[in-house]
N, C-alpha and C positions, 0 to 999 in steps of 0.2 A: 504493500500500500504506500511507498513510500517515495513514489513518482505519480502517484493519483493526481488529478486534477482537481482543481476546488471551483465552485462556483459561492456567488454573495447572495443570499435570501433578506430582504430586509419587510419586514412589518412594523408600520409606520403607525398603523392602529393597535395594536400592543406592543410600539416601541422596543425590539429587539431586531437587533440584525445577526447572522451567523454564516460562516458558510460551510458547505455539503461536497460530497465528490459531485462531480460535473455528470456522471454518465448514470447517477442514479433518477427515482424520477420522485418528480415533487408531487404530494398531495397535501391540500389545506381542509379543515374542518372534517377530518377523518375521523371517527368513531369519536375520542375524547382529545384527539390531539389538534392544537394549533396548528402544526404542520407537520409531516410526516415525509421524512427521505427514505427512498428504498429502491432497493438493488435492483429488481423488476417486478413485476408485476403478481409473480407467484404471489399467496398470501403465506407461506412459508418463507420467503424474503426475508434478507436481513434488512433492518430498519432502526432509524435515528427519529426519535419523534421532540415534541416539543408539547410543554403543555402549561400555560399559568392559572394557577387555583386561589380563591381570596380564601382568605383563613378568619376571617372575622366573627367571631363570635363561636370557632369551631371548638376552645377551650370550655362553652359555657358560664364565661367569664368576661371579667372585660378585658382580663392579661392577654398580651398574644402571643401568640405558642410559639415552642422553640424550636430549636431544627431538633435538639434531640429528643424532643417530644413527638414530634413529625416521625424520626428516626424508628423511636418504639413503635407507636402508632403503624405505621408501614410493618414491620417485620411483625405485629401480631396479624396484619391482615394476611402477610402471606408462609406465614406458618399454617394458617388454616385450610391453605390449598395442599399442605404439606410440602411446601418447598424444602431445597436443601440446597449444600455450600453454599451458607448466607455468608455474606462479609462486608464489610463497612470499615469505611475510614474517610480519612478528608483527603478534599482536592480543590481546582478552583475552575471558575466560570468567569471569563472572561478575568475582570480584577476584582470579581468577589469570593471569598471563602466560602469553600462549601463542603458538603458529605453526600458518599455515595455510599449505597446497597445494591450490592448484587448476589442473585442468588440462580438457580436451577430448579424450573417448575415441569415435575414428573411427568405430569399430566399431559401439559400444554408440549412436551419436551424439547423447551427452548432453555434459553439463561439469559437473561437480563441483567445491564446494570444501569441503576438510575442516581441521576448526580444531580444536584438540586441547593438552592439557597432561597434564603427569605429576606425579603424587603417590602417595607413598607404594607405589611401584613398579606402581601402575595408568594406564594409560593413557586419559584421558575424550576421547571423542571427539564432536564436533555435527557431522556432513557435510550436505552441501544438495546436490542431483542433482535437474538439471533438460534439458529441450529448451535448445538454443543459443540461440533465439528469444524461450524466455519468461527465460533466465536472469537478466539483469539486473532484470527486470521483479519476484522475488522476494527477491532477495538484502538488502532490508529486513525479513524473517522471519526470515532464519538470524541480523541482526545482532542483532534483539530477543531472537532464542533466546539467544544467546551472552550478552546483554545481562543479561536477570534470572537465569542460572544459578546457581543456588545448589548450595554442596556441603556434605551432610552425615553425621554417624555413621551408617552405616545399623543397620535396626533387627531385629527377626523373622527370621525362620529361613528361606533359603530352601530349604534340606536339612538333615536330621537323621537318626544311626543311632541307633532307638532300641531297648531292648531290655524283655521282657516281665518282668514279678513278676507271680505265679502261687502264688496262696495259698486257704486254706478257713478255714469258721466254721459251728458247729454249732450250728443253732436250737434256744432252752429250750423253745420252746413245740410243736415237732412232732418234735424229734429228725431233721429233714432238715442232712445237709449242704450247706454251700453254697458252691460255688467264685468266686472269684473272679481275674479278670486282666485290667491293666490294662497301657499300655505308656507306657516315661518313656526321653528321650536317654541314651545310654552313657555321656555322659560325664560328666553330674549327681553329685556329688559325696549319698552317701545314707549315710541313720540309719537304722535296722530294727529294730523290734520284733514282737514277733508279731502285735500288733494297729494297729501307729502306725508309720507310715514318714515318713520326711523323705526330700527331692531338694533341692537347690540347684547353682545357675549363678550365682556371684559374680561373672564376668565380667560379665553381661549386668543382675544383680540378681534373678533369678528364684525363686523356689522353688513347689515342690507337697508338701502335705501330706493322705497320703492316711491316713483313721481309719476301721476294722472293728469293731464291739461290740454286743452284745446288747444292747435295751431293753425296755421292758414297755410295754403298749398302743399297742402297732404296728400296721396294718392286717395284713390276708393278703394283701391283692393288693398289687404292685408300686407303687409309686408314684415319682414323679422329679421334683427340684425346682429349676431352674436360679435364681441369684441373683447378686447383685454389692452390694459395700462398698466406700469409700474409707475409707481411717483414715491419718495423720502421710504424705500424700503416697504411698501406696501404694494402688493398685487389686486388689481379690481379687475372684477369679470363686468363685461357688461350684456345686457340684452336690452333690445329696445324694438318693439312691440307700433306700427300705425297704420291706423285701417280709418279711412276720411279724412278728420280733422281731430282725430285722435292719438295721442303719441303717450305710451305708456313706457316707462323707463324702469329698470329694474338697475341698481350695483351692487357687487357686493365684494366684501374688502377682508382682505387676511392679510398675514404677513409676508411678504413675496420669498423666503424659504419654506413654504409651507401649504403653497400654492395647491401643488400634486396631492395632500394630505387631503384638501379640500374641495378643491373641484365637483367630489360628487358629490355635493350636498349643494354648490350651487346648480349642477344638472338636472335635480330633483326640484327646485324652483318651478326651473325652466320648465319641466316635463309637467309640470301640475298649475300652470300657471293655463288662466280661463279668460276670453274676455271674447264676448260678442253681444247678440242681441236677446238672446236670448236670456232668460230671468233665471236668475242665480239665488238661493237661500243660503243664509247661514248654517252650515254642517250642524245636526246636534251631537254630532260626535270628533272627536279627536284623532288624526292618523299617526298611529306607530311603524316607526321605517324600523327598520334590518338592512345597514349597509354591507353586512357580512354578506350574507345570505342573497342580499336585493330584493327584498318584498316587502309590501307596506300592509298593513288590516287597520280597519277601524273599530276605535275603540271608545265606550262613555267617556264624560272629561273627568268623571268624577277618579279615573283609572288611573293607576301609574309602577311603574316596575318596580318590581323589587330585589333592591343589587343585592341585596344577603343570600337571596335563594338563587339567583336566575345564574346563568353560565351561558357560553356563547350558542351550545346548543338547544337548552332549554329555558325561557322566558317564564318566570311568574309574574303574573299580576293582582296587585291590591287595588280594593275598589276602599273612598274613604267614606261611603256610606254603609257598610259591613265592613270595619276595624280589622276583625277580629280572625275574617276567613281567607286563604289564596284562593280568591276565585278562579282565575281562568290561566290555562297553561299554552305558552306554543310550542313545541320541541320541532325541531330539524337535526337529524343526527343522520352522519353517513353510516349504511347496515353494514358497509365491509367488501358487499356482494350484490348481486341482482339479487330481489326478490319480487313476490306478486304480492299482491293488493289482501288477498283473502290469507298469506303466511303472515303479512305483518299485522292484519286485527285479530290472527290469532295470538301472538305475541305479547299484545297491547293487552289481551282480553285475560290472557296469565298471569301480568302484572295487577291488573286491577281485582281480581277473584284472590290475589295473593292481600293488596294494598284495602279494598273495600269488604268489611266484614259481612257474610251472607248476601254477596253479588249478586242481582238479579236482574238479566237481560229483558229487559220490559219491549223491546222493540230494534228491528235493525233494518236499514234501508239504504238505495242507495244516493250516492250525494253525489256532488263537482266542490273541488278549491280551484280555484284559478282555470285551468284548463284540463285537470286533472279530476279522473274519477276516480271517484271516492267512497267511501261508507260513514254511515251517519247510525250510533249507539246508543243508545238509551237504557240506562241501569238503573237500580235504586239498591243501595243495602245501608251499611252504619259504616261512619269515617271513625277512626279509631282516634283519630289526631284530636279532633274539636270531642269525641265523646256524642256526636248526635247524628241520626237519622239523614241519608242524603241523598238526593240526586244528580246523576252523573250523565253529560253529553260528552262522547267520542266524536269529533270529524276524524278521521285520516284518510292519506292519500299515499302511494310513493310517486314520488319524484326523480325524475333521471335515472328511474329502473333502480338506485342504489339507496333513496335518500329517502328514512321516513320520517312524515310529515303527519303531525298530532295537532288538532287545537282538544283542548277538554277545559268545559266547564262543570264546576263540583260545588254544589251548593249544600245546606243543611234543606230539610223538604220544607218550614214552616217558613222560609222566605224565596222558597224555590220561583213558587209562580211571579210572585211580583215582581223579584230580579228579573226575570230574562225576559221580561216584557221591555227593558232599557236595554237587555245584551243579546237578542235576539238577531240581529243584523251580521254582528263581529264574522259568524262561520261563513257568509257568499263573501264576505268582504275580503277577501286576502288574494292578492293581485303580486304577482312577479312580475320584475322589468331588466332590461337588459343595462 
């Protein structure tokens, strides 16, 4: 290994960069890893994965855990698979101190070594899984990965709750009204006027300023014009929107190193930006994007995530009219493999007969997410979590033959019906974009 090639993988939305041998192949959002190198395509392949976990409130406390609490923790989970030649010691990731475990799992009959550190209560992980055979043979990959690991601020959004403005402008020149709506994060701190809006994220340095106004010798047809500036170290996108005597202006501003991190959150503007004659209402719901993934669903406003539980794979969400419950789930997780539609709700339906006490299939039919058919589940048994009475909606779907795709909503029954008369819509609404 010691004339391999290296290629650089950088993630700018979890802030790490690293690099891989050149001739292996890259997969991102694989079963639980960030990213995943590997030799070919076998699933017996050797393989370099990547994975960061929040640890926050994982002691039950409000201490945050150590590595060598981590350390135990790992080696009771995989004593129970019965592994063997466990070993542990320190090493380092990039220029942070860290500790690995590796051992040999009988079963699976591979061996594993995982090298790992904690900051700022996340946990980075590099593992290496390979055959017994060739293990040695690679374990100069996992050293070079660990080797140029860089960690940094990440950047872009990989979720955002944004929410709609919804406004009109009436043409001098035909007497047509004209709607428009656009959608901008919830949590943008915003200026308004009737024709000039300001957003800013002074966290991240962002802003969009979007401007409505009449002009003279405008075309009649529509016309759209995307552009970009630099000025004092700032990058602005522009678009700008005029159909008569209407001229709609959209900017929006980041830091010009930072540009690429962002872009797709001004393309997403752009993609959902509205404006004609036709009569526009205000949303009564909220849209949640996945820049991971690329899919947005709509959601109550009263909704919002929840970082403790969710993971890139799987999305929880709290509603702040029920405190108390995770109402609604999204998961996207890659299966590893192709499968079909009727393996994966049997799977789903294992989990929940395991997870829901005295499960009961009250109804199954079938459904669409986005383009994709689907099945639509209907249960009722007892949540063990809240201690009451519940009912359970399944959508799922697979996606790209490998990828399965869960919404579930889980209610207690005595506020079942009146919930989902507000979260009723959420399951058609889930839309993928390129």
């Amino acid at each position: 290994m010691s004339d391999i090639q290296y290629s650089k993988y950088v993630s700018n939305q979890y802030g790490f960069e690293l690099e891989y041998p050149s001739n292996w192949i890259v997969k991102e959002h694989s079963a639980m890893f960030l990213a995943s190198f590997m030799e070919s395509n076998d699933k017996n392949s050797p393989s370099l994965n990547v994975t960061i976990q929040n640890l926050e409130g994982s002691t039950g406390s409000d201490q945050s855990m150590t590595p060598k609490q981590l350390l135990d923790i790992s080696i009771q989970q995989i004593q129970q698979i019965n592994a063997t030649h466990i070993e542990t010691g320190s090493c380092k990731i990039g220029s942070n101190s860290a500790d690995f475990l590796s051992y040999y799992a009988p079963e699976q009959k591979v061996r594993n070594k995982q090298c790992f550190f904690i900051k700022n209560n996340n946990v980075f992980i590099i593992s290496y899984t390979s055959s017994n055979g060739e293990f040695t043979k690679n374990l100069p990959a996992l050293e070079h990965c660990c080797k140029t690991f860089k960690n940094f601020e990440a950047k872009g959004f990989k979720y955002t709750q944004m929410e709609a403005f919804t406004s009109s402008i009436k043409s001098s020149s035909s007497a047509a009204t004209y709607y428009y709506q656009y959608w901008v994060p919830k949590t943008w701190k915003s200026k308004k006027e009737s024709k000039h809006q300001e957003y800013t994220d002074s966290s991240n340095n962002l802003s969009l300023v979007v401007e409505v106004q009449n002009k003279t010798n405008t075309p009649q047809v529509k016309e759209t014009k995307k552009s970009t500036t630099i000025t004092n170290n700032k990058h602005h996108f522009h678009y700008d929107v005029t159909i008569e005597d209407i001229h709609l202006s959209l900017v929006f501003t980041c830091l010009e190193n930072e540009s690429n991190s962002w872009e797709p959150l001004f393309e997403r503007f752009i993609a959902d930006l509205k404006i004609g004659t036709s009569f526009l209402e205000s949303p009564v719901y909220n849209r949640f994007y996945n820049f991971i993934f690329k899919f947005y669903v709509h959601i109550p406003k009263s909704f919002a995530m929840d970082p403790r539980s969710s993971n890139f794979t799987s999305l929880i969400f709290l509603d702040q009219d029920y405190p108390m419950y995770p109402i609604f789930n999204i998961t996207l997780e890659d299966l590893g493999a192709p499968i079909k539609l009727e393996q994966y709700k049997d799977l789903l339906l294992s989990f929940y007969e395991n997870s829901v006490e005295n499960a009961r299939i009250i109804s199954q039919d079938p459904a669409r997410i986005d383009n994709y058919r689907a099945l639509r589940i209907n249960m009722d048994g007892r949540d063990p979590e809240i201690d009451k009475d519940c009912k359970v909606i399944i959508q799922c779907a697979v996606v790209q033959r490998t990828k399965g795709l869960l919404l579930n909503l889980r209610l207690p029954k005595n506020i079942f019906d009146t919930a989902y008369k507000k979260y009723f819509y959420i399951f058609p609404s889930l839309v993928f974009y390129n």
